[in-house]
C-alpha positions as CSV (number, residue, x, y, z in Angstrom):
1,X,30.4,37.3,-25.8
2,X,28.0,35.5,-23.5
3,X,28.6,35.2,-20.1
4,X,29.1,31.8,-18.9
5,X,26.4,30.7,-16.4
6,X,28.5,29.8,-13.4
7,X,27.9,26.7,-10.8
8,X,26.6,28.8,-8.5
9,X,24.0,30.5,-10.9
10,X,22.5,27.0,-11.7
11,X,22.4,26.1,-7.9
12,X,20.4,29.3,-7.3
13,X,18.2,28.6,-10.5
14,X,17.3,25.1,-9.1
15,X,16.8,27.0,-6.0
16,X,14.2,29.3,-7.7
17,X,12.9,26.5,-9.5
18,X,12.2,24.4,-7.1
19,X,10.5,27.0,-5.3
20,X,7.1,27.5,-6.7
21,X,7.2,24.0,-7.8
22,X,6.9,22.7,-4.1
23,X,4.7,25.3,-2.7
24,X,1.6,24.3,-2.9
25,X,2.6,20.3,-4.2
26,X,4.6,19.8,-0.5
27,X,3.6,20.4,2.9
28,X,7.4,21.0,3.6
29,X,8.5,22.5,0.1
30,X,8.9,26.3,1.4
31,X,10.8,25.6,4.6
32,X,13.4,23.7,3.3
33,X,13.9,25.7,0.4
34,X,13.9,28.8,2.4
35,X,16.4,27.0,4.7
36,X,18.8,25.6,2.1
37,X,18.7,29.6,0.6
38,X,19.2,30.9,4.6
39,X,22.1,28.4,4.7
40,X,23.4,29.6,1.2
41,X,23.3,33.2,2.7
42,X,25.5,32.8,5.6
43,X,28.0,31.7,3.9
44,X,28.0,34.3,0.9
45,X,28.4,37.1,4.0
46,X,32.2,35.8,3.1
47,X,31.9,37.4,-0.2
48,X,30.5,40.4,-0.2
49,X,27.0,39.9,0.6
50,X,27.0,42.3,3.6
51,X,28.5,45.1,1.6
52,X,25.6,44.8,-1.0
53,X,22.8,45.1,1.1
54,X,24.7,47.9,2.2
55,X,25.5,49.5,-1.0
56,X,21.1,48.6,-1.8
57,X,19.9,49.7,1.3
58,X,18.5,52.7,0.6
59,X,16.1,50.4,-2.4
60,X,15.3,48.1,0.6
61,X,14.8,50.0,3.6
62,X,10.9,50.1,3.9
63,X,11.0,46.5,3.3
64,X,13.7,45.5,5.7
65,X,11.7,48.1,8.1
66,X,8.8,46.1,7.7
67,X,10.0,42.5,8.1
68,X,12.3,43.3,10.7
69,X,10.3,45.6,12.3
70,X,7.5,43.3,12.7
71,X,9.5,40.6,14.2
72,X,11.1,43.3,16.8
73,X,7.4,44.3,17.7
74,X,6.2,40.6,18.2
75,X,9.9,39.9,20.4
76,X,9.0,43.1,22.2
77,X,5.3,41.5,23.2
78,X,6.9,37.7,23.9
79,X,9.1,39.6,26.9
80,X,6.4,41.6,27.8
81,X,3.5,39.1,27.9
82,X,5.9,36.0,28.7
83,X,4.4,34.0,26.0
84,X,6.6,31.0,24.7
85,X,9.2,31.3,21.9
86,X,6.9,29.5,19.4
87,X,4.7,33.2,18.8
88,X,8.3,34.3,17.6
89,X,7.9,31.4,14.8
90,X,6.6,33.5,11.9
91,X,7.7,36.6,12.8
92,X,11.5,35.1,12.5
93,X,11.0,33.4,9.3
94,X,9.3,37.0,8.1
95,X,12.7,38.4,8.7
96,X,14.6,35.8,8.0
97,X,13.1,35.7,4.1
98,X,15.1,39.4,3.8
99,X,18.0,36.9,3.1
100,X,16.6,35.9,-0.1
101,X,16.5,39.4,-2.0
102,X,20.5,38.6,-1.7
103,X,20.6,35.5,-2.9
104,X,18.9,36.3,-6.0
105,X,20.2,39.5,-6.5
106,X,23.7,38.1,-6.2
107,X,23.8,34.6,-8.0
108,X,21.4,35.8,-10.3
109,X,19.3,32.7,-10.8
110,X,17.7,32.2,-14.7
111,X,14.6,33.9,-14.2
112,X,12.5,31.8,-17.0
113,X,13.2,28.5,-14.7
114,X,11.7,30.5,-11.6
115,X,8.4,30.9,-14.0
116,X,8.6,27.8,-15.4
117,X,8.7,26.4,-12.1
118,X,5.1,28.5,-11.1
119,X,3.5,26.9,-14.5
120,X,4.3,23.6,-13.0
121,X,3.6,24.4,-9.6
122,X,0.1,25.7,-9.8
123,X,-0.6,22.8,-13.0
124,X,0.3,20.1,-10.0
125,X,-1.9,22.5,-7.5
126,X,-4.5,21.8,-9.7
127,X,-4.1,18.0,-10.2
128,X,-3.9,17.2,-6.2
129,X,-7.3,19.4,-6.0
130,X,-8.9,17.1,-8.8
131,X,-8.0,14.0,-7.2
132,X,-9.0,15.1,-3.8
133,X,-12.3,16.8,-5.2
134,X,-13.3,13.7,-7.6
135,X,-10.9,10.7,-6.4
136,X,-11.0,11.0,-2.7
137,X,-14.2,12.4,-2.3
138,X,-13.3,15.2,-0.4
139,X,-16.3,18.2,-0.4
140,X,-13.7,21.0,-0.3
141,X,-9.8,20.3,-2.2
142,X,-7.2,21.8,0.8
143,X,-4.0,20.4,-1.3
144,X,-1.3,19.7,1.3
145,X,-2.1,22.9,3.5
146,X,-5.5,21.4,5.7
147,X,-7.3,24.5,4.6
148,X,-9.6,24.8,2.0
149,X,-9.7,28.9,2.0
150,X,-5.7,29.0,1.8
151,X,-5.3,26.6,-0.5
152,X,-7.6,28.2,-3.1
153,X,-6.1,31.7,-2.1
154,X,-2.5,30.6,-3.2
155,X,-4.2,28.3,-6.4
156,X,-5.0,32.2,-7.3
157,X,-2.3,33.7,-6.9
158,X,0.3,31.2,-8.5
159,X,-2.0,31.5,-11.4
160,X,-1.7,35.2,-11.5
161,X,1.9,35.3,-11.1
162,X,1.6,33.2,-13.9
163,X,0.1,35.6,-16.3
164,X,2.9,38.0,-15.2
165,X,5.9,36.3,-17.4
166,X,4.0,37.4,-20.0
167,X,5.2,40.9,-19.2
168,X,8.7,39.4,-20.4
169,X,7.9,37.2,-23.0
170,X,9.8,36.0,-26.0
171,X,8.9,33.7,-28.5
172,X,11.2,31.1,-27.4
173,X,9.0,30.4,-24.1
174,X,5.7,30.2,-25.5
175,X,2.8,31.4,-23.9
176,X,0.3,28.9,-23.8
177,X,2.1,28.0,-20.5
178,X,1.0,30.9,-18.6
179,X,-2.8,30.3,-19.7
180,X,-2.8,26.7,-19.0
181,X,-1.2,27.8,-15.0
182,X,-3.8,30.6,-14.8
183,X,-6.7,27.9,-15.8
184,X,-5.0,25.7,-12.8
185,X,-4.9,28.5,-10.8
186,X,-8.4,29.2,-11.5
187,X,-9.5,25.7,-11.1
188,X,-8.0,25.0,-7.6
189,X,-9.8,27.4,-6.3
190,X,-13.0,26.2,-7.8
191,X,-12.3,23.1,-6.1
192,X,-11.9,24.8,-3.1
193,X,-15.0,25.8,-2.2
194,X,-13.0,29.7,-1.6
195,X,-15.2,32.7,-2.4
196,X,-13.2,35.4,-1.2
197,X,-10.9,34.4,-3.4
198,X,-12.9,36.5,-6.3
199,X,-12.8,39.6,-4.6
200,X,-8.9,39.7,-5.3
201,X,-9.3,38.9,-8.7
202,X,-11.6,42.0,-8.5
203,X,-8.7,44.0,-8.2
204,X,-5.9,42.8,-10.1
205,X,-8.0,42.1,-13.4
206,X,-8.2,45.7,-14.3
207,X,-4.3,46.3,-13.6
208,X,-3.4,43.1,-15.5
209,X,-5.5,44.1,-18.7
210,X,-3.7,47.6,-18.5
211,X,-0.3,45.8,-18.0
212,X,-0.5,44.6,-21.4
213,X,-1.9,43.6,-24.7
214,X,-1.4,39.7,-24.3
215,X,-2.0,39.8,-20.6
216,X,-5.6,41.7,-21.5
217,X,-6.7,38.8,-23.7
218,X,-5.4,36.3,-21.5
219,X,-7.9,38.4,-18.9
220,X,-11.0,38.5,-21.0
221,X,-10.8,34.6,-21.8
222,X,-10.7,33.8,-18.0
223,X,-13.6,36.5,-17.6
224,X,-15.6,34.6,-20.1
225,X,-14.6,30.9,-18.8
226,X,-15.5,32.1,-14.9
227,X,-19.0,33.6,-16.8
228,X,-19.0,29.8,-18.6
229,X,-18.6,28.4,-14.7
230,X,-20.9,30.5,-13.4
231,X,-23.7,28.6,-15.7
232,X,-22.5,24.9,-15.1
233,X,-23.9,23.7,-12.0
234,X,-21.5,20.3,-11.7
235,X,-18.9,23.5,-10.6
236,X,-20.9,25.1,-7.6
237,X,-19.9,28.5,-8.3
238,X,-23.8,29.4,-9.0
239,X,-24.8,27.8,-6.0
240,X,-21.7,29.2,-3.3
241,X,-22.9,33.1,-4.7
242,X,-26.0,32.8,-4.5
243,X,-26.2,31.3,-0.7
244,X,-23.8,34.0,0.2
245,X,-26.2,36.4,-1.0
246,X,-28.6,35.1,1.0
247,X,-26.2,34.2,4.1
248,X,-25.9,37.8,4.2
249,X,-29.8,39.0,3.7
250,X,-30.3,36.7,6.9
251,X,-27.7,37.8,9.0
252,X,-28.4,41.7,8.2
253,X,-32.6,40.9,8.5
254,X,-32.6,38.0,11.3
255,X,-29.5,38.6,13.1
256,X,-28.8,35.2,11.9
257,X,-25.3,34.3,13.1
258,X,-25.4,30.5,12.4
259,X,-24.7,30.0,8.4
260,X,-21.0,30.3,7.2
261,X,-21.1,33.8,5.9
262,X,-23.3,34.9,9.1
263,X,-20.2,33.7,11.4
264,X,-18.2,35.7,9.5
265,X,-20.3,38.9,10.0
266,X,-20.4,38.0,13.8
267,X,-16.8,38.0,14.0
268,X,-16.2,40.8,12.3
269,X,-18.7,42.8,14.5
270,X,-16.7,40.9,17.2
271,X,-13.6,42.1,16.1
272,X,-14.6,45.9,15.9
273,X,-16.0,46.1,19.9
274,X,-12.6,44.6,20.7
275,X,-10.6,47.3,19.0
276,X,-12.9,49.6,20.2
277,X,-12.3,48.3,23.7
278,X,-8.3,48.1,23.3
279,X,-7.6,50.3,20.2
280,X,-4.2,51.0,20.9
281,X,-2.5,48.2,21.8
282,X,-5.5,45.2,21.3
283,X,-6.7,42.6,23.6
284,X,-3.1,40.4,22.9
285,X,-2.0,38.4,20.0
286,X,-3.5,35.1,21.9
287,X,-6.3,36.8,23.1
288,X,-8.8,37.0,20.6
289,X,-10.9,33.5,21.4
290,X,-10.8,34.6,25.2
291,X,-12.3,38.6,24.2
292,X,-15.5,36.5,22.4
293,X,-16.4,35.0,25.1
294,X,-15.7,38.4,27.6
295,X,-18.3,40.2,25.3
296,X,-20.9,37.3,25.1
297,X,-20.8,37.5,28.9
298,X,-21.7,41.0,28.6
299,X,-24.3,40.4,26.5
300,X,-22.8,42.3,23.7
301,X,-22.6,39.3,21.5
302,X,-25.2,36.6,20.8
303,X,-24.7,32.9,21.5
304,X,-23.5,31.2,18.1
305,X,-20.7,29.1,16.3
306,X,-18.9,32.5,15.6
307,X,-18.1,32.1,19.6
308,X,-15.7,29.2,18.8
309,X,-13.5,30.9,16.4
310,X,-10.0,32.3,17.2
311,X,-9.5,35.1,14.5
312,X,-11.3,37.6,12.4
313,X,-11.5,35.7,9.2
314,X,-10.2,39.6,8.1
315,X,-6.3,40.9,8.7
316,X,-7.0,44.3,8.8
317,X,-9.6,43.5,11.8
318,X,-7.6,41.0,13.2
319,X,-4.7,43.3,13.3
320,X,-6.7,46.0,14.8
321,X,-8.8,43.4,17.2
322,X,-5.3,42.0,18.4
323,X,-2.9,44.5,18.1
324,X,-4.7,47.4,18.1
325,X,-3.6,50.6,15.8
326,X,0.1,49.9,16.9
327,X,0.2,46.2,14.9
328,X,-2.4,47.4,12.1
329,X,0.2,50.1,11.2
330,X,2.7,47.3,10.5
331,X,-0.2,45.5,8.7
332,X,0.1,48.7,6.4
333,X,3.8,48.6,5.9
334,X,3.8,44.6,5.2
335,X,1.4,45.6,2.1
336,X,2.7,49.3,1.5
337,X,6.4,48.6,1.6
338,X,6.6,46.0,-1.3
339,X,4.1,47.5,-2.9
340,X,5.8,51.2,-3.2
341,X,9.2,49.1,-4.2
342,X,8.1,47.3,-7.2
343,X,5.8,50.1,-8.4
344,X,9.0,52.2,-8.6
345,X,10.6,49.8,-10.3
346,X,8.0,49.5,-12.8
347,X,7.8,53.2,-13.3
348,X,12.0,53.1,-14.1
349,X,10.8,51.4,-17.7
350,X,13.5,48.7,-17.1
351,X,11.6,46.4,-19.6
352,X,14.3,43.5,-18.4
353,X,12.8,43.8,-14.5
354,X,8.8,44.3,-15.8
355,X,7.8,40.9,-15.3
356,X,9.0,40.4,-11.9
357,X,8.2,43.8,-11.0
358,X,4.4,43.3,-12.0
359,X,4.2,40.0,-10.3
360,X,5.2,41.4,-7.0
361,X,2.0,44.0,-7.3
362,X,-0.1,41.5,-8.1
363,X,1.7,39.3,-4.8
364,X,0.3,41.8,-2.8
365,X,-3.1,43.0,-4.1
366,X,-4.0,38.9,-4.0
367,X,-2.9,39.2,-0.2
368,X,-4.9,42.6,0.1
369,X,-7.8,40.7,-1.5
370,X,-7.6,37.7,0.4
371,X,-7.2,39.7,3.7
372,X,-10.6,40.7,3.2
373,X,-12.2,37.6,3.9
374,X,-9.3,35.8,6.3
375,X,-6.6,36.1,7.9
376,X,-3.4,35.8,6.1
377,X,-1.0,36.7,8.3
378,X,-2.1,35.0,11.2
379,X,-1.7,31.2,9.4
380,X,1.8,30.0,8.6
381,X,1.8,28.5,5.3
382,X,-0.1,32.2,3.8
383,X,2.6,34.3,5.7
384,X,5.5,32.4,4.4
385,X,4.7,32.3,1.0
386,X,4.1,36.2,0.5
387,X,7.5,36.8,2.6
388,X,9.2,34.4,0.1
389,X,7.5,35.4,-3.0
390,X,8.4,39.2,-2.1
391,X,11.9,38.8,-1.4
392,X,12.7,36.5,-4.2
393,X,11.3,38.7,-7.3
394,X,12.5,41.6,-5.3
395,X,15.8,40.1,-5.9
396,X,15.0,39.9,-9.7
397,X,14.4,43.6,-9.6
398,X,17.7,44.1,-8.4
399,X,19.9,41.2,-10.2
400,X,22.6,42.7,-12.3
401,X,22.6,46.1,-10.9
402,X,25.7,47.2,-9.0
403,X,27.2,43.8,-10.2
404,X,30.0,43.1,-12.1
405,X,31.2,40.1,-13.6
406,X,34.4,40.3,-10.9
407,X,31.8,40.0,-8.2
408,X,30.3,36.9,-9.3
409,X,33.8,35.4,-10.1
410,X,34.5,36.2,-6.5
411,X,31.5,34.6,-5.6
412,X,32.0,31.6,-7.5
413,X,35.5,31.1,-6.1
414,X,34.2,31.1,-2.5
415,X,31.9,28.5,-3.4
């Protein structure tokens, strides 16, 4: 006998729905969804929510070590530095997201809606970038996040996730859904003028075509349409490589500092003499425009745009430049701890938790990716998405288990 899908389950499934959907479509669409679930939360503490991230903790540990960790570190540095309450801002939604593994886990939202709701998501990604890109006139599409960089980062990486359902698919769903959101994803960050974008894609490919046999294909058609890009001028791709190529011959012959990818060099360099000056604690979190311009005094910089900048265009660096060793180890744990959980769980062979499992992977070897060329951690909109995104298909790695159907009755009843 099925069981029935309780009030509560559908709440959560518009919940997880709605999700993806307003993302990248809303410049508010991850708050409030993260606040409705926070809300929801609280009030299933009254039934039994404490006592199952309890009875999970041991699962969750490095990830709650991470999250809360991080925002313990950054309240430690507010006292200590006397900086205002609005530094605490990320780091309290970070740990605030650890509410969300719960809320899955315990209302068990329909997990097909969630990736339905990522096909839609990153398809309506892709139509704001077309209108911006062709309509507008904009040069570079930044959707609703007023960066260009991000917003082709996340067009990515909704895409990916995208592919991932595929891990769990049936029949019933279809799968030209998943290629049609991984064209999107694609696309947006055509439109966004975002090259560092590719070097995530870099990694995951090979993992995806090993995940399996229909997510391989799916690979080698995208291969051969980015190859098919490459060789239409109209999409720019030709031209961004190759003036990065030469960016980089300039900076590394001529010292040149001035063109887009010279900057980035700069700060980079930038970002090493400050860790090297402060390695173990950094020069401070707000400290990084203010350490430029200490080391251009000294004459250990040259005068150029890369002066004006406030971050590394790098996490890692960033991390290290601002933090020094002590927040770059909690860099590590924000990309080792979710990465170690759903790893295990795809080495269980729990074919029902697969999808989810591999889409969390790929969640963070995108923001491993994109860390190479910017700094994802340091903007809002990047940090709360890959908090979000973690905790909610960590929660689908854990729905069911440890769960009865008295538990969700009990649930249901103190809704």
């Amino acid at each position: 006998m099925q069981t029935p899908i309780l009030p509560v389950t559908q709440f959560a499934t518009v919940c997880l729905f709605a999700l993806p959907v307003m993302a990248l479509t809303t410049s508010f669409g991850m708050a409030l969804l993260q606040l409705i679930m926070l809300l929801a939360s609280v009030h299933l503490m009254r039934t039994g929510m404490t006592g199952w991230y309890c009875r999970h903790f041991h699962e969750l540990r490095w990830l709650i070590a991470a999250f809360a960790g991080y925002f313990l570190l950054s309240l430690l540095r507010t006292l200590i530095h006397h900086q205002g309450l609005s530094s605490l801002d990320g780091p309290l939604r970070m740990i605030l997201a650890l509410s969300c593994i719960g809320f899955v886990a315990m209302l068990r939202p329909q997990i097909r809606y969630f990736w339905l709701g990522l096909y839609l998501g990153t398809i309506g990604a892709c139509l704001i970038a077309l209108v911006q890109r062709f309509i507008v006139g904009m040069e570079r599409a930044d959707g609703y996040t007023h960066h260009p960089i991000t917003f082709g980062n996340l067009s990515l990486a909704m895409g990916l996730l995208s592919c991932c359902a595929l891990a769990g698919w049936t029949r019933e769903q279809g799968k030209w859904l998943p290629l049609l959101a991984l064209a999107c994803g694609l696309a947006g960050t055509i439109l966004s003028g975002s090259r560092g974008s590719w070097l995530a894609l870099l990694l995951i490919a090979p993992l995806l075509f090993a995940a399996r046999a229909r997510i391989g294909r799916l690979v080698l058609i995208c291969a051969a349409a980015l190859v098919l890009a490459y060789q239409v001028p109209a999409t720019g791709i030709s031209h961004r490589a190759q003036e990065a190529v030469s960016e980089v011959q300039l900076y590394l012959g001529k010292q040149d500092a001035t063109t887009k990818v010279g900057i980035r060099l700069e700060l980079w360099k930038a970002s090493w003499l400050i860790f090297s000056d402060h390695p173990w604690l950094g020069a401070g979190r707000d400290q990084f425009h203010p350490a430029l311009q200490q080391l251009a005094a000294q004459g250990r910089l040259q005068q150029s745009p890369a002066l004006q900048f406030s971050s590394s265009h790098n996490d890692a660096l960033h991390f290290l430049a601002t933090g020094g060793l002590l927040d770059f180890s909690f860099l590590l744990l924000l990309y080792g701890a979710p990465l170690a959980f759903f790893l295990r769980i795809l080495n269980a062979g729990q074919t029902d938790k697969h999808a989810p499992a591999l889409a969390g992977v790929v969640l963070v070897l995108c923001f491993i990716g994109f860390g190479l060329t910017d700094v994802m951690f340091w903007l809002m909109m990047p940090k709360v998405f890959y908090v979000m995104m973690v905790c909610v298909l960590a929660g689908f790695c854990l729905a069911g288990s440890a769960w009865d159907d008295s538990d969700r009755n009990e649930v249901a009843h103190g809704y």
